[in-house]
C-alpha positions as CSV (number, residue, x, y, z in Angstrom):
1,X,-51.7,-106.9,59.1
2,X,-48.4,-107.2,61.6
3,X,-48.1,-110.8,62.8
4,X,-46.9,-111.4,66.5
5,X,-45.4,-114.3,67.6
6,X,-44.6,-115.9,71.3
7,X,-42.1,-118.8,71.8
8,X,-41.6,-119.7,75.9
9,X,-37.7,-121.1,75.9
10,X,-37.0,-124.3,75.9
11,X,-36.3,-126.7,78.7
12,X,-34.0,-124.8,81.4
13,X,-32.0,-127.5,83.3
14,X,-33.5,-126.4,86.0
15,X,-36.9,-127.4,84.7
16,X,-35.0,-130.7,83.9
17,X,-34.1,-130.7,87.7
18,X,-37.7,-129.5,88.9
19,X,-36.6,-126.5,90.7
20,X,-38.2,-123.3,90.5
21,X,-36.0,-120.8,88.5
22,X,-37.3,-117.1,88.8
23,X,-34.6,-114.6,87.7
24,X,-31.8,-117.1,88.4
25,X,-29.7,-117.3,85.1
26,X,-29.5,-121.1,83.9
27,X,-29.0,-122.1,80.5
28,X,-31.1,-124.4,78.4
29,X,-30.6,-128.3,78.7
30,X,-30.0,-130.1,75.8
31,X,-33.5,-131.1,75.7
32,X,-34.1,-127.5,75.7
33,X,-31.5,-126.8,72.8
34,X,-33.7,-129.1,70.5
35,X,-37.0,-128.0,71.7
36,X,-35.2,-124.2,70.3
37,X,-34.4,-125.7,67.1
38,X,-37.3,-127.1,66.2
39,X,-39.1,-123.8,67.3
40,X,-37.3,-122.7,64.6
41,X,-37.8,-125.0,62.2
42,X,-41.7,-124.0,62.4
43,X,-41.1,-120.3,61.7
44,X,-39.6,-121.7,58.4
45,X,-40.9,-118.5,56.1
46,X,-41.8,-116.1,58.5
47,X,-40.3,-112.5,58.6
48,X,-39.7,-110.5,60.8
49,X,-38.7,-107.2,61.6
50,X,-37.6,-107.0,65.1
51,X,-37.1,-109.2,67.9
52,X,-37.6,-108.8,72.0
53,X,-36.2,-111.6,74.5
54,X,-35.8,-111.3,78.3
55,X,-32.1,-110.5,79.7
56,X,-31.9,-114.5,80.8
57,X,-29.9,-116.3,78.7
58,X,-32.3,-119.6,78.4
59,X,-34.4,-116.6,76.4
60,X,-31.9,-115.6,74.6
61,X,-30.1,-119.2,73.6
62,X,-33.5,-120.2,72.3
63,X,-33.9,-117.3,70.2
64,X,-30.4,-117.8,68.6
65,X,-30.6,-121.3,68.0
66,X,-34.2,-120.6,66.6
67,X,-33.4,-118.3,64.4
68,X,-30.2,-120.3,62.7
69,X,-33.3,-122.9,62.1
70,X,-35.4,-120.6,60.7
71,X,-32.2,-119.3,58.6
72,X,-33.8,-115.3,60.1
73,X,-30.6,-113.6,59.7
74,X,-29.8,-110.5,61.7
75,X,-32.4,-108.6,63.2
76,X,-32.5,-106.0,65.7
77,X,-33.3,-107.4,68.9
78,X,-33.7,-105.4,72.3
79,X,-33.3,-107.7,75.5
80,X,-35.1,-106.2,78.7
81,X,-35.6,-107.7,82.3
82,X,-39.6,-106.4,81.8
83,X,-39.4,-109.8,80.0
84,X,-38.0,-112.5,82.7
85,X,-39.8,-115.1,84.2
86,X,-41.4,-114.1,87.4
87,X,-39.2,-113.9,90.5
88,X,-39.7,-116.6,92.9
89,X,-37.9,-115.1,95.6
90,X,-37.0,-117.6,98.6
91,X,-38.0,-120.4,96.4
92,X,-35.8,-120.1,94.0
93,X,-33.4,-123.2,93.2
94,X,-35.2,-124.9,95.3
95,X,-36.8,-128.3,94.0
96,X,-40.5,-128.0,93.8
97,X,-41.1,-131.6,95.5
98,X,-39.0,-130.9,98.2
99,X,-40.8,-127.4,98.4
100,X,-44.3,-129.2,98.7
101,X,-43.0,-131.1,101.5
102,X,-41.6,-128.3,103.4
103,X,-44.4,-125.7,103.3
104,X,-47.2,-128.1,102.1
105,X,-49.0,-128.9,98.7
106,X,-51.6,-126.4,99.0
107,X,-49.6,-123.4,100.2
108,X,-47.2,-124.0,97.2
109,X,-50.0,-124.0,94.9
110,X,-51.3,-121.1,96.1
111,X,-48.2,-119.2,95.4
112,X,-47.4,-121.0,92.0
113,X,-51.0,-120.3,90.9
114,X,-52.5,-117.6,92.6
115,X,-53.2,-114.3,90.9
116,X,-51.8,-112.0,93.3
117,X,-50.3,-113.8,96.1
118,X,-46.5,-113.9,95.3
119,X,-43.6,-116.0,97.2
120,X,-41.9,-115.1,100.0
121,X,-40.0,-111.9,98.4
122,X,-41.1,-113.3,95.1
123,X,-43.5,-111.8,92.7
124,X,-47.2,-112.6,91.9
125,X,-48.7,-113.0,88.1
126,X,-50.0,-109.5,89.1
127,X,-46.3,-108.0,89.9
128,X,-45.5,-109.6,86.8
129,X,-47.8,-108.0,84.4
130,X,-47.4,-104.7,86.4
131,X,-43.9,-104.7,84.7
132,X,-44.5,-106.7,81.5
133,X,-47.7,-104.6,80.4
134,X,-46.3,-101.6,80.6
135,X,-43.0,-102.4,78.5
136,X,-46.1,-103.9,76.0
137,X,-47.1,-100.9,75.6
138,X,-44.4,-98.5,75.1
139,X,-42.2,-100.5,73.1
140,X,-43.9,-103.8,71.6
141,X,-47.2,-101.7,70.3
142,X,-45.9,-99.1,68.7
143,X,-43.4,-101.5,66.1
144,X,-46.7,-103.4,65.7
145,X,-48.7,-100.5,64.9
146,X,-46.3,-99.7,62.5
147,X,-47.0,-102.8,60.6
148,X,-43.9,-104.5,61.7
149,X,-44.0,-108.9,62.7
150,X,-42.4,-108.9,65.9
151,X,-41.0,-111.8,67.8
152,X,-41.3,-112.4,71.4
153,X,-38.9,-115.0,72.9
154,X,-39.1,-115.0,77.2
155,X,-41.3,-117.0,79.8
156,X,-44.3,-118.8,80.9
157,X,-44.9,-116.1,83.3
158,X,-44.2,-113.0,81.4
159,X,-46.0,-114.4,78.4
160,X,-48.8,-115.6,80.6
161,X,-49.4,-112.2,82.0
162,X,-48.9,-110.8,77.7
163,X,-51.3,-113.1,77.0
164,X,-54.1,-112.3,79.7
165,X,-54.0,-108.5,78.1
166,X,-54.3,-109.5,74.5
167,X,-57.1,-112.4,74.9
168,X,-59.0,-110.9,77.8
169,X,-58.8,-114.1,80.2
170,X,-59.8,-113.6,83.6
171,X,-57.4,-113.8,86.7
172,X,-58.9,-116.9,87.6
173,X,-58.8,-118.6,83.8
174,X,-55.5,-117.2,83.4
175,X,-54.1,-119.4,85.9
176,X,-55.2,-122.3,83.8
177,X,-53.5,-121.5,81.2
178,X,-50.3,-123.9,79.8
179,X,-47.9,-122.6,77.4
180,X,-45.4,-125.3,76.0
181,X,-41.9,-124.9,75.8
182,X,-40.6,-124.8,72.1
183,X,-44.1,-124.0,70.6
184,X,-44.8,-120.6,68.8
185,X,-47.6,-119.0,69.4
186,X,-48.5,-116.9,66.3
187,X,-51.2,-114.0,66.3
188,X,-52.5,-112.1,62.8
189,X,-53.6,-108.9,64.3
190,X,-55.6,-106.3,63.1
191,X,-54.4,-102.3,62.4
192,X,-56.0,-102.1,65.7
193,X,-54.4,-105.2,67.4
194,X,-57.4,-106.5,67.8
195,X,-56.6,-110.8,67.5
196,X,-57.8,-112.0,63.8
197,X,-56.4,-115.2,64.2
198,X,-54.0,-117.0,67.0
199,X,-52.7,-120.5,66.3
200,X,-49.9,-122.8,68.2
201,X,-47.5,-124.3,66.0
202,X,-46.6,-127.5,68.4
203,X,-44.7,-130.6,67.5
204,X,-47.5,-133.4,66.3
205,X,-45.0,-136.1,65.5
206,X,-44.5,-138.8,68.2
């Protein structure tokens, strides 16, 4: 049975600095850089045949310092932008209190956690999945039909929108829905991808 597992990057330093991020290329705080490692230290024993990130490097710095943890060694990876975080548009870079004062609390909630109402020349979870799904299925399915445990190292947002697909969660449940930064998320999947089993490997020491 192939295995698929999830990791959201670690702590961007904008997320340090509470600004929305989008498509804007930041690297991982140092927070992040241990949140990666220890990632990595969970998939301790796990193989893997291929690997997918976003084209972002806070994707991409998590996946290499995760896999120097997990002592992976080399494996084909394929970076694509189907992966990024969703594209905040005018918001981006700016800090999300400041944003809530500007355009008020409820109308930045509504684009932060809407279904389909995206930012100002930003995206929606819907845009988002209209270009995550689609990669899904015509790159990721077929290596995991094949058998092969794939790795998937990108965002909330693109992940969110993966995950909606694979678990069936509703538009408005999906919205809900927290993934940690750092934490794999490891599915056993049938020859059929349905789920068989889906547990979070998250940090339990204080």
């Amino acid at each position: 049975m192939p295995q698929l597992v999830l990791i959201r990057h670690g702590q961007s330093q904008w997320n340090l600095e509470n600004r929305f991020t989008g498509w804007i290329d930041i690297p991982l705080s140092p927070k992040g850089e241990e949140e990666a490692r220890l990632a990595g230290e969970k998939l301790k024993g796990y193989k893997f045949d291929k690997v997918y990130t976003s084209v972002l490097q806070r994707a991409i710095q998590t996946y290499e310092i995760a896999k120097e943890a997990a002592g992976l060694g080399n494996l084909p990876v394929e970076k694509d932008k189907a992966l990024n975080e969703r594209m905040y548009g005018d918001l981006q870079g700016l800090n999300k209190d400041e944003t809530r004062k500007k355009f008020g609390d409820e109308q930045v909630h509504i684009w932060r956690r809407s279904y389909d109402i995206p930012p100002p020349n930003g995206e929606s979870l819907k845009d988002t999945a209209a270009r995550v799904l689609p990669y899904y299925h015509e790159k990721i399915e077929p290596d995991l039909k094949a058998g092969k445990n794939i790795l998937i190292v990108a965002h909330g947002n693109s992940l969110r929108a993966l995950m909606m697909y694979m678990e069936n969660i509703s538009k408005e449940d999906i919205l809900k829905l927290e993934i940690p930064t750092g934490a794999p998320i490891v599915y056993e999947l049938d020859n059929e991808l349905k789920i068989m089993s889906k547990k979070e490997l998250i940090e339990t020491t204080t």
